[in-house]
C-alpha positions as CSV (number, residue, x, y, z in Angstrom):
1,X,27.1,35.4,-15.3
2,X,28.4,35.3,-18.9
3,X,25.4,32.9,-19.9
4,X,22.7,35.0,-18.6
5,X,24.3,38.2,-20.0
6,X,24.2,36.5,-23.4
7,X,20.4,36.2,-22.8
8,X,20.2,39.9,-22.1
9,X,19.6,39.7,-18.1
10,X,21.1,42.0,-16.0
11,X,22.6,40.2,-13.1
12,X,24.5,41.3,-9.7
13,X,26.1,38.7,-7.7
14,X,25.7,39.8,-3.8
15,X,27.0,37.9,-0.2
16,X,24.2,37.7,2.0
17,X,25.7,39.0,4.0
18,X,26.0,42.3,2.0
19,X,23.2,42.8,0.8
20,X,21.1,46.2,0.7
21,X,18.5,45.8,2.8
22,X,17.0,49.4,2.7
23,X,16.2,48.4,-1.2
24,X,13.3,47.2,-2.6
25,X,13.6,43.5,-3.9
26,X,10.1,43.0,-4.9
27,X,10.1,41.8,-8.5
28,X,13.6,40.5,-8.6
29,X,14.4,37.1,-9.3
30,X,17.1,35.7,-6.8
31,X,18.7,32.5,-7.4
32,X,20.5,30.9,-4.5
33,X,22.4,28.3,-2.8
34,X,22.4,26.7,0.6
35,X,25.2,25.7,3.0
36,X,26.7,22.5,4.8
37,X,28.5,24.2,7.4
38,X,28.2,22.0,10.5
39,X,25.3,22.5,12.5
40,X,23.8,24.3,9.6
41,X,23.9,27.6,11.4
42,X,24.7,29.7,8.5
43,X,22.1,27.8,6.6
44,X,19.6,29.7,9.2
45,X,21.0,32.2,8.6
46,X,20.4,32.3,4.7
47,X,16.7,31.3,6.2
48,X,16.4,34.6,7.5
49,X,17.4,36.5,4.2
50,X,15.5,34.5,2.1
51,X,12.3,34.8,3.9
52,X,12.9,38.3,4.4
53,X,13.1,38.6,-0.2
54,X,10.1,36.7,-0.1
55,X,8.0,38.5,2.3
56,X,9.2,41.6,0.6
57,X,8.2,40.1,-3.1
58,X,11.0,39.2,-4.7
59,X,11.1,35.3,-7.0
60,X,13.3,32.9,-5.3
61,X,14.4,30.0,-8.0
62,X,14.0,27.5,-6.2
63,X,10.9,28.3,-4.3
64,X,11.4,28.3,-0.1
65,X,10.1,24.7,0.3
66,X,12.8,23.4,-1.9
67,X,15.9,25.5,0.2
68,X,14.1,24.3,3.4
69,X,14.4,20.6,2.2
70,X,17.9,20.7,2.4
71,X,19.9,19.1,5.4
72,X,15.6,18.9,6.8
73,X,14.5,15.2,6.1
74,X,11.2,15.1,7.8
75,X,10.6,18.3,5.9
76,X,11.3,16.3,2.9
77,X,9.1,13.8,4.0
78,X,6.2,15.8,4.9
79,X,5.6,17.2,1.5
80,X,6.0,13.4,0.2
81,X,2.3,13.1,1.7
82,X,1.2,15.7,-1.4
83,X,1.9,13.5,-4.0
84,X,-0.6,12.3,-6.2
85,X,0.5,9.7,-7.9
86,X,0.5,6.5,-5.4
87,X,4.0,5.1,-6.9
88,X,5.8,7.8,-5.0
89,X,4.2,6.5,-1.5
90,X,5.5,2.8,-1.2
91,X,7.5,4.7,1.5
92,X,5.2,5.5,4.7
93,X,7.3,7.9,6.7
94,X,6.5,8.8,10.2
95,X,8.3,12.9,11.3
96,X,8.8,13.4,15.4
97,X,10.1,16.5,17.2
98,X,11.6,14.5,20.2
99,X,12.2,10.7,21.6
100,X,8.8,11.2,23.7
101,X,6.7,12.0,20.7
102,X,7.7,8.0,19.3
103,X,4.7,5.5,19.1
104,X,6.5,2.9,20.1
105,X,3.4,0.9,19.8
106,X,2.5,1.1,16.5
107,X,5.4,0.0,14.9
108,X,6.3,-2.5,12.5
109,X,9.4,-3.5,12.1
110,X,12.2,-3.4,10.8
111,X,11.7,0.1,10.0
112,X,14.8,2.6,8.8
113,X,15.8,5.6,11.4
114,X,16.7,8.7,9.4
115,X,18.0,11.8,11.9
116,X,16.5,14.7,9.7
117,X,19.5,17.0,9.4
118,X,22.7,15.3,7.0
119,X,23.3,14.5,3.7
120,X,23.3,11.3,1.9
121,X,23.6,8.1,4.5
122,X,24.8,10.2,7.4
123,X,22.9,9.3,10.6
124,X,20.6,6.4,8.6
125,X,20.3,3.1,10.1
126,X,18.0,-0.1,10.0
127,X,16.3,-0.9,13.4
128,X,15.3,-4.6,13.8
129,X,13.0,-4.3,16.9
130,X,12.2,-1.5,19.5
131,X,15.4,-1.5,21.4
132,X,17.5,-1.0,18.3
133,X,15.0,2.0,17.5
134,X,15.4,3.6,21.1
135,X,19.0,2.9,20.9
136,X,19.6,4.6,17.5
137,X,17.5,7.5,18.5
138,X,19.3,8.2,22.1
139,X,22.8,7.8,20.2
140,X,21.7,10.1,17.4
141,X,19.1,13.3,18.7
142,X,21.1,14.3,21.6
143,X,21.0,17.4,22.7
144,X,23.1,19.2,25.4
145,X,22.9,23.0,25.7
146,X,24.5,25.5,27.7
147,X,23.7,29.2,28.1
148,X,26.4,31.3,26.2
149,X,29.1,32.6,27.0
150,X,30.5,28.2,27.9
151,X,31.6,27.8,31.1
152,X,32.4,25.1,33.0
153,X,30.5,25.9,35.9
154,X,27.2,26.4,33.8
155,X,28.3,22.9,31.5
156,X,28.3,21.5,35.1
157,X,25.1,23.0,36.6
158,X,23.1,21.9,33.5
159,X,24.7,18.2,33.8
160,X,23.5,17.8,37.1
161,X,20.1,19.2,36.3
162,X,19.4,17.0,33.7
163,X,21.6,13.8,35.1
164,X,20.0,13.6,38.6
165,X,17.7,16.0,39.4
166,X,14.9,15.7,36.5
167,X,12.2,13.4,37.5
168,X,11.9,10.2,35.6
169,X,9.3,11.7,32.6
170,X,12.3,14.2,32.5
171,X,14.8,11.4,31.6
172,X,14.1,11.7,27.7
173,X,14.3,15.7,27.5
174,X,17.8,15.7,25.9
175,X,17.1,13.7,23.2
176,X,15.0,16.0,20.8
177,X,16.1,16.5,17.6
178,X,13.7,16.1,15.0
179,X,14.1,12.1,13.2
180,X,12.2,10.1,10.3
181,X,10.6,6.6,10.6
182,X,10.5,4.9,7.5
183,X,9.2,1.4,6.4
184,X,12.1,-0.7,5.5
185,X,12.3,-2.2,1.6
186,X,14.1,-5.4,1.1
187,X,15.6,-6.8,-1.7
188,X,17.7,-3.6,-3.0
189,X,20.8,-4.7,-3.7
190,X,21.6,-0.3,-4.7
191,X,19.8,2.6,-6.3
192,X,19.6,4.7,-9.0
193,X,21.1,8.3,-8.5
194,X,18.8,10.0,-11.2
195,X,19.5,13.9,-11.9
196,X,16.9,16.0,-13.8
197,X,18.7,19.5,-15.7
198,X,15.2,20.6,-17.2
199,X,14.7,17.7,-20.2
200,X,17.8,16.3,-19.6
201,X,18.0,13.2,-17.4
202,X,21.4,11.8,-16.0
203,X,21.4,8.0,-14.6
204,X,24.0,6.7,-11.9
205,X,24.1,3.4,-10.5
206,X,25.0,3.0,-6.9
207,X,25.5,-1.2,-5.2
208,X,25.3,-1.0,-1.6
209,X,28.0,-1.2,1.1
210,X,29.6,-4.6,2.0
211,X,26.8,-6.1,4.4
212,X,24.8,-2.8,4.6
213,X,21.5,-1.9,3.3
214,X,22.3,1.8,2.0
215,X,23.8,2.5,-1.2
216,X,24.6,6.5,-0.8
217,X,28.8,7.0,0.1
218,X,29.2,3.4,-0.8
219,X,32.0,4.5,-3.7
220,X,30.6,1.2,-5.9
221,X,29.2,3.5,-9.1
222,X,29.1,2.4,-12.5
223,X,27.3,4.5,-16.0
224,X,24.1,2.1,-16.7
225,X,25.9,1.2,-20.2
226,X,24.2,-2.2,-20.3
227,X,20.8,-2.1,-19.4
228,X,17.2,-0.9,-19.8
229,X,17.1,2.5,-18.3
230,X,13.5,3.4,-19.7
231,X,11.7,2.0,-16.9
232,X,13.7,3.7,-14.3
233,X,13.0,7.2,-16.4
234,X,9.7,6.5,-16.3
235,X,9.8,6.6,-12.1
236,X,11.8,9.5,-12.5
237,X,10.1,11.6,-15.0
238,X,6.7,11.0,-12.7
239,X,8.1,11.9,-9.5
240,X,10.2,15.1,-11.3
241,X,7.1,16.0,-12.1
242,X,5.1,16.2,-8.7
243,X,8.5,17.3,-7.1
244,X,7.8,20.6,-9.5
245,X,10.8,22.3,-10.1
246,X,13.3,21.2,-13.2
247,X,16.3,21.3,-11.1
248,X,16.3,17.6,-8.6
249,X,18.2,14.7,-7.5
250,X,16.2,11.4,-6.9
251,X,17.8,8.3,-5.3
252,X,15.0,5.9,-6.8
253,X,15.6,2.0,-5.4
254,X,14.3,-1.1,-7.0
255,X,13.1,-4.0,-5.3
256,X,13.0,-6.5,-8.2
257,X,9.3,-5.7,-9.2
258,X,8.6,-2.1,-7.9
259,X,10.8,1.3,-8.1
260,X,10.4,3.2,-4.8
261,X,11.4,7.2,-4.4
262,X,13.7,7.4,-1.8
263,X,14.7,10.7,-1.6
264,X,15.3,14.0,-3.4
265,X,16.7,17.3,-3.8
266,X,16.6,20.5,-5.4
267,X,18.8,22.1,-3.5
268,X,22.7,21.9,-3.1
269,X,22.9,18.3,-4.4
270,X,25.9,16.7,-5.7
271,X,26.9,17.4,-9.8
272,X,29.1,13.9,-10.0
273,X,26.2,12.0,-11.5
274,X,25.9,14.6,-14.6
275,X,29.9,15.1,-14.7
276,X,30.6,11.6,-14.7
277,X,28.3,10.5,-17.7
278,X,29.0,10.7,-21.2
279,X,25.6,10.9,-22.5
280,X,22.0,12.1,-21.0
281,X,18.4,11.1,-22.3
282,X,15.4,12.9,-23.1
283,X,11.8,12.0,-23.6
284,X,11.0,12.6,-27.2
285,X,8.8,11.3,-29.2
286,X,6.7,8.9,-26.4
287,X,10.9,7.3,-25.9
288,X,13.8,7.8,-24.1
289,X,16.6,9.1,-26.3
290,X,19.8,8.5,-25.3
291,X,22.5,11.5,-26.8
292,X,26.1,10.9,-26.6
293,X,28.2,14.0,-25.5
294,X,29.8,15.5,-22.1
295,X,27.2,18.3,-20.2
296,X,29.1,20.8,-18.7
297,X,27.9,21.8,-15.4
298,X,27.5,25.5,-15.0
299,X,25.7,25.7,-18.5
300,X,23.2,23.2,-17.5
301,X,22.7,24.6,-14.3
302,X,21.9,28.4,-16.5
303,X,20.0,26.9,-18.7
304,X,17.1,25.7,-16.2
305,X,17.2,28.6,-14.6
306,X,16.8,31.0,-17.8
307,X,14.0,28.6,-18.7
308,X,12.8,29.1,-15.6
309,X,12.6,33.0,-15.6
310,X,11.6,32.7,-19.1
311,X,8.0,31.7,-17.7
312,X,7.6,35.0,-15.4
């Protein structure tokens, strides 16, 4: 708050929860957060208010999209397919609503199963053929509802009904939460966590798990003290760009010859990458300019966003 008073912005920090809503919002500028909470029901909740700012008028930094990528994968996915630039779609992801939707078909394996909702390598896996895939995707979309207030007679009624009584098209109805498909990329021995703070870039590099194909959670992270970093920010300063807002995190893998966008963020991502280095680039002069010094989160963080409102 003290950062954007310094700038001369008046600024009120409100709950959701509390908020006014007989006032008028149109024209305000609301910056946000998102939420983890299991089940992400409080993140719908946020949803709700935000929509409601928007429809009333009122600047959210980030836009909507970027909030509704968060902890929503094939959401993330689908506005992959807008990019331009053909580097950023060497991964061919396929979205479904539900285990029935799946072309089982028209796959070519080994492809990577992504359950939309979680963070990092939560719920990722590498299917080999189709009865890995089906496996993966009945241990992972589950879904068992029962009307509210629980019971254990109404747990029990709803067992039966979808245990024995559905027909055999009906066997499948429980497993319908929303999952990626994604072409598998050998030959990545890690990735690149990349963060972008407006023109200042921070590098991580993460080696994959013991005998496992994802990097994210495996704990093996090093600074990139010792090598060539410029062709990686050059990946990253492309798809920063057609992401479109100054505030992302990339996971960007290499395959030996070609960099690959794996995912992003500009949403509730994790700081360690820019709190851990000692030093962040910037693209000055046609180069990458490496400048020593420790950022300091919540400054960097301001200083996007006053950029940001700056342009309105």
């Amino acid at each position: 708050m003290k950062i954007f008073n310094t700038y001369g912005f008046q600024c009120e920090t409100i709950s959701f929860s509390k908020m006014n809503f007989d006032r008028d919002y149109s024209g305000n500028i609301i910056l946000y957060q998102s939420s983890e909470d299991t089940g992400l029901f409080y993140k719908s909740f946020i949803e709700d208010i935000l929509l409601w700012l928007e429809d009333q008028g009122a600047i959210l930094l980030p836009a909507f999209k970027y909030f509704r990528m968060h902890h929503n994968k094939a959401y993330m996915e689908l506005n992959r397919y807008k990019f331009v630039n053909p580097i950023l779609k060497t991964i061919r992801s396929r979205v479904y609503g539900k285990l029935t939707e799946l072309d089982q078909e028209n796959i070519n394996y080994p492809v990577v199963f992504k359950l939309s909702e979680g963070a990092g390598s939560r719920n990722v896996a590498l299917a080999r053929n189709v009865q890995d895939l089906v496996s993966m995707i009945k241990k992972l979309t589950g879904v068992f509802l029962v009307p509210t207030p629980f019971s254990f007679k109404s747990f029990f009624k709803l067992f039966i009904k979808q245990k024995v009584l559905l027909s055999k098209a009906g066997k499948d109805y429980p497993y319908r939460s929303k999952f990626v498909i994604q072409n598998f990329i050998p030959n990545m021995n890690g990735d690149f966590k990349v963060l972008r703070f407006g023109d200042k870039y921070y590098v991580l590099c993460r080696l994959n798990r013991e005998g496992d194909f994802r990097a994210s959670g495996s704990g093996k992270l090093s600074n990139p003290d010792n090598i060539d970093v410029s062709p990686i920010l050059d990946f990253a300063q492309i798809a920063a760009n057609e992401i479109g807002f100054p505030l992302c995190s990339m996971d960007i893998g290499f395959d030996g010859t070609n960099y690959h966008l794996l995912e992003y963020q500009c949403v509730h991502f994790g700081p360690y990458t820019l709190q851990f280095s000692n030093y962040w680039f910037e693209h000055n002069d046609n180069k990458w300019e490496k400048i020593l010094g420790k950022s300091i989160l919540e400054e960097e963080f301001c200083n996007v966003f006053i950029q940001c409102i700056k342009e309105y």
